[in-house]
N, C-alpha and C positions, 0 to 999 in steps of 0.2 A: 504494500500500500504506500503510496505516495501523497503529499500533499501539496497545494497550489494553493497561493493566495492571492486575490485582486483588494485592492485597494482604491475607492473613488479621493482623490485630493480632498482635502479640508476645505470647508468654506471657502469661498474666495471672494472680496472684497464688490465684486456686482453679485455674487449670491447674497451676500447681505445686502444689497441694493436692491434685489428681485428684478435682477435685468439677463437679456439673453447673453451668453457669452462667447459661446461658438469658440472659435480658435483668435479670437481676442486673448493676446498676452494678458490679464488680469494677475495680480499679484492676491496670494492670501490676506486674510481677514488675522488680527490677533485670535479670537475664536480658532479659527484654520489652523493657524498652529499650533495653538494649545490641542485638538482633534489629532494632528498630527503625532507630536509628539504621545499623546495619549495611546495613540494606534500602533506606537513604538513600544511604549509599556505592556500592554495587551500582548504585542507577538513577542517577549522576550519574555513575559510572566508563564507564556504559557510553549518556552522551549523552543520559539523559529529560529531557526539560521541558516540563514540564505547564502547558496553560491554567485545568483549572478539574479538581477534585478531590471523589468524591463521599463521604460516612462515614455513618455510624451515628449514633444520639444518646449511645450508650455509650461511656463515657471510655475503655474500651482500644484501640477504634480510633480514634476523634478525636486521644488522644495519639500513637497512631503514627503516624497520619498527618502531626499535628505536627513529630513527632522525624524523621521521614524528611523530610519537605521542607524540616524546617532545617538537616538534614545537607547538600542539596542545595544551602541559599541560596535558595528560592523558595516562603518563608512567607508571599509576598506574593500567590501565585493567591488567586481567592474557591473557596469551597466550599460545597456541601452538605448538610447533615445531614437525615437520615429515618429515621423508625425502619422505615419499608419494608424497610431493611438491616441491621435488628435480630439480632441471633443467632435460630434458633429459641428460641421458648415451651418449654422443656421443664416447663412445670406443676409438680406435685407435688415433681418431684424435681430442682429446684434449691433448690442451694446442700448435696445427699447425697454423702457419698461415691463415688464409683465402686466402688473396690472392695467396699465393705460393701453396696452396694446387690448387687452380682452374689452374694455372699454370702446376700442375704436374698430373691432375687427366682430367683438363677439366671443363668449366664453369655448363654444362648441367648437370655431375654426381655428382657436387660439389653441386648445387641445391635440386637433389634430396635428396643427403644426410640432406638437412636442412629442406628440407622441405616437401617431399611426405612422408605421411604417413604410409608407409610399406615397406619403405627402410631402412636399416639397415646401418649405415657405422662399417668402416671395425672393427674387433673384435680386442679388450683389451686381451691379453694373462694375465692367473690369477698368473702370475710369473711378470709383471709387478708391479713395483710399486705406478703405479697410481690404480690399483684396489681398490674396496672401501673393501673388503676384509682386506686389511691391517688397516685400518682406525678403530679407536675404537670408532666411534659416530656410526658404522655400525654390531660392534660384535657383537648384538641378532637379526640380521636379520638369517633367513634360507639360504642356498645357493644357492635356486633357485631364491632368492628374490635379488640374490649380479650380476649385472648384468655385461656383458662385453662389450654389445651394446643395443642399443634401439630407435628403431624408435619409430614415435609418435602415433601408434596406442597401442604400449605397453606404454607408457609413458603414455595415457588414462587410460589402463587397471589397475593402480596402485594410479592415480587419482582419479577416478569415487569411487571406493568404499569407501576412506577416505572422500570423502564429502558426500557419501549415510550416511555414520555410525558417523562421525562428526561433520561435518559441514551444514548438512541441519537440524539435531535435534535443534543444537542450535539456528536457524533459526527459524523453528518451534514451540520455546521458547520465539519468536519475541526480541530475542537480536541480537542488532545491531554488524553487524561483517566486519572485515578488513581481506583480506587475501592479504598474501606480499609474491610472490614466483618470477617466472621464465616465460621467454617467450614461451616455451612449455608445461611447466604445465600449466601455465593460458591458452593457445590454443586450451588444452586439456578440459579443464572445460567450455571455450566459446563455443566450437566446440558441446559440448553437449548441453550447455545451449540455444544455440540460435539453435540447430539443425543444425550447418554449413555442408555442401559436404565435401567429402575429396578435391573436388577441389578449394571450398570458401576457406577452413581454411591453405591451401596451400599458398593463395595470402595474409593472414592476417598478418599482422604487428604491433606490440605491441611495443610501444615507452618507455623509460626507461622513471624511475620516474613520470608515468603522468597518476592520479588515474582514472580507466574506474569503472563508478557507472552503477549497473543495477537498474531498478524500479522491483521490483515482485510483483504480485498480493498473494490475502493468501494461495492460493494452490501452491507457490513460482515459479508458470510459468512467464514465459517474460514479462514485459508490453511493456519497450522500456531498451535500453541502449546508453550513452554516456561520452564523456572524459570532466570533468574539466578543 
C-alpha cells in the first residue's frame, strides 16, 4: 500500500476577497499561511515524508508547499513546478467579484461557470493584459497551449497527461509524493482518480490548506481516500 497526498494552497489573498483567481499570481492571505503551515503539522504528526513534491508555477501553492515542508523539516526534497497544475483559466472573469458577478450575471450561470464541467466562462481577449501570453513563466508554451478560457473538462485535458508522464512514474518508483496545486486541478485529478460523474465532481468541495491522503494499492488504483 502506498500513499499520495494533494494539497489545495491556503487561502489566498482574493479568496479572502471572494474574487475569481484563475492563474492570476495572487499571493497568500496570513490565514493561508497559518492553513499552511498547519497542513505541515498534520503531515509530520501523522509520519509523511516525502521524496519528491509536485506544485504549480503560482506562488500560493509553491509557498504552501514551502511553508508545509518547512513545518515538517524536509525543504530539502526536489520539486516540480508546471503550470499543467495551474488553477483553471477562468478568462474574463478573473480577478471579478463573486458576489457582484452573481449579481450581474445571475446565481444559476455564475455556478455553472465554476463548476459544470463544459462551460466555459466568458473569453480573455489576447490584447488583454491578464493573458498569460504576456507573462514570461509562460513564453515556451505553444499558443494553443496559452488559453483565454477553460472549463474543467479542459483543465483535465492538460492535467491527466502530466500525471500519466510525471507523476505516476514516480509513483511507480514507490517514492512518496506531495502534490500542492489548485481547487480544479486537484478536481481534475480526483474526478479521474476516484472515477467521479460530471455531476459528483460538480458538488465537490476542496477546502484550502487541508491535506486529502489517498491509500493506492500497487497497481496505484483506489483503496480509500481521506482529509487529515
Amino acid at each position: 500500500m502506498q500513499k499520495l497526498v494533494l494539497l489545495r494552497h491556503g487561502e489566498s489573498l482574493w479568496n479572502l476577497e471572494n474574487r475569481f483567481t484563475g492563474w492570476t499570481d495572487v499571493d497568500l492571505s496570513q490565514t493561508g499561511i497559518e492553513q499552511a503551515r498547519h497542513a505541515g503539522k498534520l503531515l509530520a504528526d501523522n509520519g509523511f515524508h516525502f521524496d519528491l513534491a509536485f506544485t504549480s508555477v503560482l506562488k500560493r501553492a509553491i509557498k504552501t508547499l514551502h511553508l508545509a515542508l518547512e513545518t515538517m523539516d524536509q525543504l530539502y526534497i526536489p520539486e516540480e513546478k508546471s503550470w499543467h497544475l495551474n488553477e483553471r483559466f477562468y478568462g474574463a472573469l478573473q480577478g471579478l467579484n463573486k458576489a457582484e458577478t452573481v449579481q450581474q450575471y445571475g446565481e444559476e450561470q455564475v455556478h455553472k461557470w465554476r463548476r459544470d464541467p463544459h462551460e466555459h466562462p466568458p473569453v480573455l481577449e489576447k490584447t488583454d493584459p491578464r493573458f498569460p501570453g504576456n507573462d514570461p513563466r509562460y513564453k515556451d508554451l505553444l499558443p494553443s497551449e496559452l488559453p483565454v478560457t477553460e472549463n474543467l473538462s479542459e483543465t483535465m485535458d492538460r492535467v491527466l497527461p502530466y500525471w500519466t508522464n510525471k507523476i505516476i512514474p514516480a509513483l511507480k518508483q514507490k517514492k512518496q509524493v506531495i502534490i500542492v496545486a489548485h481547487g480544479n486541478s486537484l478536481r481534475a485529478l480526483i474526478q479521474y482518480i476516484d472515477h467521479l460523474s460530471d455531476e459528483e465532481v460538480t458538488k465537490l468541495d476542496i477546502p484550502t490548506g487541508t491535506p486529502w491522503v489517498y491509500e493506492l494499492n500497487d497497481d496505484l488504483s483506489r483503496i480509500r481516500h481521506y482529509y487529515l
